[in-house]
C-alpha angles and dihedrals in degrees: 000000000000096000080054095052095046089047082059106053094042089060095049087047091059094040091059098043095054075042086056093037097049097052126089125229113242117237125240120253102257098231117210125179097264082055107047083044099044082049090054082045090060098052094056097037090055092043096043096037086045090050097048083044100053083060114100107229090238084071107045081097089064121115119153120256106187120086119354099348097106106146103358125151124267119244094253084055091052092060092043089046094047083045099049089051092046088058097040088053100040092051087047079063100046092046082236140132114252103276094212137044100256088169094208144348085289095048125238126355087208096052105100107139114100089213080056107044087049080053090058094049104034082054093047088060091051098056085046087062087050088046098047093048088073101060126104146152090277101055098019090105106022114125112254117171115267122255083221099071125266128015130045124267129185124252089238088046087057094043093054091047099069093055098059084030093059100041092057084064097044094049076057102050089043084067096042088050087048091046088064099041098268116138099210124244093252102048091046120109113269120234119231 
């Protein structure tokens, strides 16, 4: 029997090895600056689009009233706004005009419809795929002028911006969402 069981094992030990052999390692994704940022990109658009999503149109009006909150932007403002500013500083990194009217910095007074505000923003992420693809390690830290007014910024300056842009918001709409009951996506239990 032990001759049997060590017949056995040398035979699955070879198995695995030719298994081990056989397979290819799989390369590492080469990262370059437009893809460590469009990545970066990724993580705030889900969380962001998943949070102005998660908001029942009937609530994009909402803004708080009790407290500090004097004057504060609806919900629906908050996602204009985010989306405005998404297409001023991609097309600060394209060296293009805005493709789109985004009326002011918190995009356009007509634009009511939830299904059309997520458009807008939805829209806005994907020009700032388009705008983060161009970025590299020669141009990453040129001056370009700002789409803020006066002054330069850097393409990589701009690119950063949004995430920490974004997520101000964000932080903002997670409390409007609380305020009416919504747990937000991304504090929802995963599922396995």
């Amino acid at each position: 029997m032990n001759n049997r069981l060590f017949l056995i094992v040398l035979v699955l030990l070879g198995c695995t090895s030719f298994t081990v052999a056989q397979s290819k390692p799989t390369k590492p994704k080469k990262e370059t600056i437009a893809s460590v940022l469009d990545d970066q990109l990724k993580g705030v658009e889900k969380e962001f689009v998943g949070a102005a999503d998660a908001m029942p149109e009937d609530k994009y009006d909402f803004a708080p009233t009790n407290g500090e909150f004097k004057g504060v932007r609806t919900f629906g403002q908050q996602v204009k706004h985010v989306a405005a500013v998404n297409y001023q500083v991609f097309a600060g990194i394209l060296g293009e005009k805005v493709p789109v009217d985004i009326g002011s910095e918190n995009g356009p007074d007509a634009m009511k419809s939830k299904t059309d505000i997520m458009k807008f923003l939805r829209d806005s992420f994907t020009y700032g795929h388009k705008a983060t693809a161009v970025i590299n390690a020669k141009n990453a830290t040129a001056s370009i002028k700002s789409p803020f007014g006066d002054g330069t910024e850097t393409r990589l300056g701009l690119a950063t911006l949004i995430d920490y842009h974004c997520f101000d918001h964000y932080g903002q709409m997670v409390e409007y969402l609380r305020m009416n009951g919504i747990i937000p996506p991304a504090s929802r239990p995963q599922q396995k």
